[in-house]
N, C-alpha and C positions, 0 to 999 in steps of 0.2 A: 530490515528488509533486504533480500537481496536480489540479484538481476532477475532470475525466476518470477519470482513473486511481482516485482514492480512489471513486467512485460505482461504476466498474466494478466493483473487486476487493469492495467490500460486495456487491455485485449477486452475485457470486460466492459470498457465504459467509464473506469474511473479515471480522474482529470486531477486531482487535489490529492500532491502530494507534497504538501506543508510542511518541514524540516526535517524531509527525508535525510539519512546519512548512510552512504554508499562512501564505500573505505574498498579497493583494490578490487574492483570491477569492469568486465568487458562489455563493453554494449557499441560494439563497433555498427555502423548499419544501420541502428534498430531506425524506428520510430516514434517520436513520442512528442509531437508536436500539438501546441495547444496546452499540454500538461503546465501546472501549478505547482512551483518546485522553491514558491518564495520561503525561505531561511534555510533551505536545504543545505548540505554538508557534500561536498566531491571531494573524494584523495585518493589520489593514483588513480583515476575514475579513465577507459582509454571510451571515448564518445569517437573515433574515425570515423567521420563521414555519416552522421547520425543527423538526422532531421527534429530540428530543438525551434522550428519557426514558430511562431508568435507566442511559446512558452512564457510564462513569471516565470521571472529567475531573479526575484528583486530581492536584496541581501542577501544573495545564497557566495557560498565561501566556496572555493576552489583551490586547490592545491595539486599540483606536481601530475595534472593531466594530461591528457592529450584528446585535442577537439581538431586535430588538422582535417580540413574538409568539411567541417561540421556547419550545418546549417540553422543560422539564427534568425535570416530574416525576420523582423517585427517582432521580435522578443524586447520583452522590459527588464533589463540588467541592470536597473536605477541600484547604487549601491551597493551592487558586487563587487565581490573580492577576489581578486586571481594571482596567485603566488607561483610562477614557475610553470607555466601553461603554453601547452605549445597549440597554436591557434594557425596558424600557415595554410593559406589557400580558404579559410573558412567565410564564408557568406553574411555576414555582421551586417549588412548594407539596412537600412534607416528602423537600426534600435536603437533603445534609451538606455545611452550610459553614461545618464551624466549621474554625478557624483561617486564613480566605481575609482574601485582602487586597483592597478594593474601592476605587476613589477616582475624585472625577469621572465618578461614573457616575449614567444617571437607570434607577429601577426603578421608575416613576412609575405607578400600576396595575398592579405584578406582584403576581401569587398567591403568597407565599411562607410561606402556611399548612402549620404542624408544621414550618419548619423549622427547620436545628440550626446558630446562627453561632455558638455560643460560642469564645472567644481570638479571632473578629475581629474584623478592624480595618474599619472605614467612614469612609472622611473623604472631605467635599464630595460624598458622594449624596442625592440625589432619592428621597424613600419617598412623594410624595404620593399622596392613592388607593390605597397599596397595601394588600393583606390581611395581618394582623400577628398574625393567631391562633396561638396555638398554637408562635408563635415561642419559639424558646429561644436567649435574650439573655446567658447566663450568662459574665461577663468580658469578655463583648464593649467595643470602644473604637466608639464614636459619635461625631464629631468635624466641626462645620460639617453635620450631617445634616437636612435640610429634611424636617418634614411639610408645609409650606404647601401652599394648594390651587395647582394647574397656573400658573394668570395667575400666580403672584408668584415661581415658579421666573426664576431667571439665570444667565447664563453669558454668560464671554466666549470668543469662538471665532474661529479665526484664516481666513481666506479662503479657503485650500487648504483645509482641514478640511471646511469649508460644504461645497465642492465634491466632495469624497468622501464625506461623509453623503449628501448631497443624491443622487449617481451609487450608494450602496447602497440610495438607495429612502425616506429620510427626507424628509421631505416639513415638520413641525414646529420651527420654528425662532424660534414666540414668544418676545419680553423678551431678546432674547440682542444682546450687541452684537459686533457684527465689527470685528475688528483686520483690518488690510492694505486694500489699495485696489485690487488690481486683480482686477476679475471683470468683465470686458470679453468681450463675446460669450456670456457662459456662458447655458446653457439651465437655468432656474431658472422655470418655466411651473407655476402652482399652488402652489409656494412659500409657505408662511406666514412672513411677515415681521412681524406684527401687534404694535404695538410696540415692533418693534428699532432699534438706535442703530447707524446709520451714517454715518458722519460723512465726505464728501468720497468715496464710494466711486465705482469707476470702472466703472461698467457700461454702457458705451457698445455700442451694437449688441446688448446683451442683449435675451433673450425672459423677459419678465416676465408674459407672459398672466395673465389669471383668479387673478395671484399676490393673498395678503395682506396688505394693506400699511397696513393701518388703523392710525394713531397713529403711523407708524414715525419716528422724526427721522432724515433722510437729504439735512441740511444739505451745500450746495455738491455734489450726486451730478450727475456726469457719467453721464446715460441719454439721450443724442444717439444719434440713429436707434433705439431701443429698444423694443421691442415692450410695450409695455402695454396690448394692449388686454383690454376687462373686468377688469381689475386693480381690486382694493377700497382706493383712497389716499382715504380719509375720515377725515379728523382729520390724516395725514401731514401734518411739517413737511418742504416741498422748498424752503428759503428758499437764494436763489442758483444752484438745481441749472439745469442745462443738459440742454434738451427736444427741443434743437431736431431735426426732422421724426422726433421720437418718434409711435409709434403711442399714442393714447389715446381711440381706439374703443371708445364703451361701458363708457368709467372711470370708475371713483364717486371723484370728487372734491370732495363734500361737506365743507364745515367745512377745507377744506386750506389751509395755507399755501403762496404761493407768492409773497412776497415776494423781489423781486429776480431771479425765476427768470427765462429765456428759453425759450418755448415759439414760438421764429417756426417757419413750415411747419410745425406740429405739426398731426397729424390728429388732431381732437379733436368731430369727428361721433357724436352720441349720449352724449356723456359728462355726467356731473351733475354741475356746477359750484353748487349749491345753499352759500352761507355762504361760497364761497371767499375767499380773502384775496389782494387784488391790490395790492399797492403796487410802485412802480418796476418791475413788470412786462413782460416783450417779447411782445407776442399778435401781430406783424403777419406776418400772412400766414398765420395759424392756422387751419386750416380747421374749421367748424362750432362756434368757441367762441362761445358765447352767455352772458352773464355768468347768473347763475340766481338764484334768489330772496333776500335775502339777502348776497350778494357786496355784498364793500367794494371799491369802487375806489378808487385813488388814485393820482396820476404811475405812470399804464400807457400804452402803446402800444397800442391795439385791434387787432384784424384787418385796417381797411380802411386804416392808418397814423394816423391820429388819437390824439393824444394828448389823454387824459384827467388834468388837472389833479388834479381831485376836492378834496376826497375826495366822495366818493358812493355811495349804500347802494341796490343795484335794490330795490325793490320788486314 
């Protein structure tokens, strides 16, 4: 069955959908509350903000979704299973889940006031911000379960993954570091990056617009021809990465490292180079870098080809 089909026949009246299996599906929105979804199957399934209240969902299996916002009030999730599920901000407030199995998942400000986990199991979730009233804890297994506040949540996350969170509408991708290297071309515009560890990734011809990328270590990144412009790299270490005729119109590149980098033909008209770090740097033929206040220079290549010896501090 797929989204069509399942929207229609509720559209219809029908309430019992008994071990449905929905495999890389959008139903951001919908409605389907009340529905009967006991031994049903999710994977990749994106529910945003979907109204799932007082649904059976008692042994239904879930895998590598997204239900951020999704509304569960009075649902029975007795013995669900959730592998990788991002739950953040979602309305869980007095369901039954006791005996469910949860792991890797973030419920990072869910409401999950009165409700019942007893005999479950939690390992490796996120409760920061969440509502914990009224919860009934009773046998429950708690295991690597983080209250920290949001900044100091982590995770590491594989390339594809990014890109199927990212294509269900996730957008939050602070402190997390990326395994794999190639995300080449991918449309990742708004992106919070802020903080994350990437190491040599290969994003060559990506659109990184207006992305966040404040603090992010993304040593030796291939972003040749790549859209950054308005992107926030303040404080980002790009030491080695490869610019060249990257867009970076309008970039806050404040406090950046960019030792070693090659930014020749880079468009770089309006961007704030305010503290950046230039050593063994390639600028020539970068259009509108202007060293900014602050900036270390040292063995760089300017815009016009001159080499700057340095070291030297603009004032």
């Amino acid at each position: 069955m797929d989204a069509e089909e399942l929207l229609r026949r509720y559209a219809a009246g029908e309430r019992d959908f008994t071990g449905l299996n929905l495999i890389n599906t959008d139903l951001t929105a919908v409605n389907l509350s009340n529905a009967d979804f006991k031994n049903a199957e999710f994977r990749m399934v994106n529910l945003r903000n979907a109204n799932l209240s007082r649904a059976n969902l008692k042994n239904s299996y879930w895998e590598e979704s997204n239900l951020q916002g999704v509304n569960l009030r009075g649902s029975d999730l007795e013995g669900v299973v959730m592998r990788d599920v991002i739950l953040e901000n979602a309305e869980i407030a007095d369901t039954n889940l006791s005996n469910a199995d949860i792991s890797e998942s973030n419920l990072m400000g869910a409401n999950l006031s009165g409700a019942n986990l007893s005999e479950a199991s939690l390992y490796i979730v996120g409760l920061s911000s969440a509502n914990l009233e009224r919860v009934i804890f009773r046998n429950t297994i708690l295991d690597e379960v983080s209250f920290d506040s949001p900044e100091r949540q982590y995770r590491d996350i594989e390339s594809p993954k990014l890109l199927r969170e990212y294509a269900a509408g996730e957008r939050n991708f602070a402190g997390i570091r990326v395994n794999g290297r190639s995300l080449s071309g991918a449309d990742l515009s708004r992106i919070n990056l802020s903080k994350a560890i990437l190491i040599a990734p290969n994003l060559s011809g990506g659109n990184l617009s207006n992305a966040n990328l404040s603090g992010a270590k993304m040593l030796g990144a291939n972003l040749s021809g790549a859209n950054l412009s308005r992107a926030n790299l303040s404080g980002a270490d790009l030491s080695g990465a490869n610019l060249i005729r990257a867009n970076l119109k309008g970039a806050n590149l404040k406090d950046a490292i960019l030792s070693g980098a090659d930014l020749s033909e880079t468009d770089c008209e309006g961007a704030n180079t305010d503290n950046v770090i230039l050593v063994a740097t390639n600028l020539r033929a970068a259009k509108g870098f202007n060293s900014g206040v602050g900036a270390f220079v040292c063995k760089t290549t300017i815009p016009d080809g001159e080499f700057i010896e340095g070291p030297d501090w603009v004032e």
